[in-house]
C-alpha angles and dihedrals in degrees: 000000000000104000112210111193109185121184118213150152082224115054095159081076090089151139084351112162088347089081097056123068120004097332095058085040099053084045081062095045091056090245089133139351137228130214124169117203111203102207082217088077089075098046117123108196126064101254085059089224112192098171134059132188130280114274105231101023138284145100136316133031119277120215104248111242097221089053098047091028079069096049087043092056088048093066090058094051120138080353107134099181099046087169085069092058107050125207110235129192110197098208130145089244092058123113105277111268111245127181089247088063081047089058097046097051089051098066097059126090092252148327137234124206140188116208107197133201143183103031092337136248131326112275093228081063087067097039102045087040092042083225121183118230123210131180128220094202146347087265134086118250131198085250151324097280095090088044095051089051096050093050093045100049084049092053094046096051086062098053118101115262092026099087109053080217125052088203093057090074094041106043083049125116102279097032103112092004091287135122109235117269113247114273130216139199130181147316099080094227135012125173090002102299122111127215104253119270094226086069096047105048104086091234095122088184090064097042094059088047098051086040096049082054098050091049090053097046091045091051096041087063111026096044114012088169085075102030089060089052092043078058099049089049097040087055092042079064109051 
């Protein structure tokens, strides 16, 4: 089972859309859990005061490092391997968030993340827990809670048992540096305009061709930065 671990102000976040679909189904499957920490918890006085203000001046609260660093090390409680269960900050300076980091997450035991809020976390939290920071987007958002559900719902569809089908995560945009080909369902044809032949022929040879084309013209124009990157890999290869 894939243990997810979030710490938030706002537990009642979850599980959010993560409950609904496959990913709420593969939650009741056992295919992964699911535990929130409320830093609250580890508070001492009675106004359960998690933030502090900014040293040297400026706007904004800042969460206060002995009160997460508790609910950090809650989260690494009775875990032997903590390299298996990696520490994640969802903050708008992290790293950008790819779906090669997706697959190799994935593929660990379980992941803990911190979602922040106000002006974020003490900078001695990232430093002392060695905690990696990605990013959903080039925005601001309120707080971390949205960004943990997006990266955890993109981790669990990749987990074996959750797809009814094991090429639906590997045909998908990102997979081999393409953007996924345009898809089609029935009826045939709906405001005048017809599902391609090509589609509809049987000849699978020709399907994936034509789909393998389609991928490569939609990425040339919708995200050069990958395609540039699809070309330097397709040459490396020849």
């Amino acid at each position: 089972m894939y243990k997810v671990k979030i710490i938030s102000i706002f537990p009642g976040s979850f599980p959010g859309i993560l409950g609904q679909g496959v990913i709420g189904k593969a939650h009741s499957k056992k295919i992964w859990s699911l535990k929130t920490i409320d830093p609250r918890k580890y508070t001492k006085d009675k106004y359960k005061k998690i933030d502090d203000t900014t040293a040297g001046g400026g706007p904004g609260m800042i969460f206060k490092p002995d009160i997460m660093g508790k609910a950090i090390d809650a989260c690494y409680r009775n875990i032997k391997s903590k390299e298996k269960y990696p520490l994640i900050y969802l903050s708008p300076r992290g790293k950008p968030l790819t779906q090669k980091k997706v697959v190799k997450l994935s593929k660990m035991k379980g992941i803990n993340l911190l979602c922040g809020r106000y002006e974020g976390i003490d900078q001695r939290l990232l430093d002392y827990y060695a905690i990696e920071e990605l990013s959903i987007g080039d925005y601001i958002l309120a707080g971390g809670e949205l960004a943990a559900q997006v990266l955890v719902e993109s981790i669990v569809r990749l987990l074996p048992g959750t797809l009814g089908h094991r090429e639906s995560s590997e045909t998908e945009s990102f997979n081999n540096d393409l953007l996924e080909y345009p898809q089609y369902t029935r009826p045939k044809t709906w405001k005048n305009m017809t599902i391609p032949d090509v589609l509809l022929s049987g000849n699978h040879k020709n399907i994936s061709k034509w789909r393998l084309d389609m991928s490569e013209k939609i990425t040339k124009k919708m995200r050069p930065d990958i395609w540039k990157n699809y070309k330097k890999n397709k040459t490396s290869k020849k």
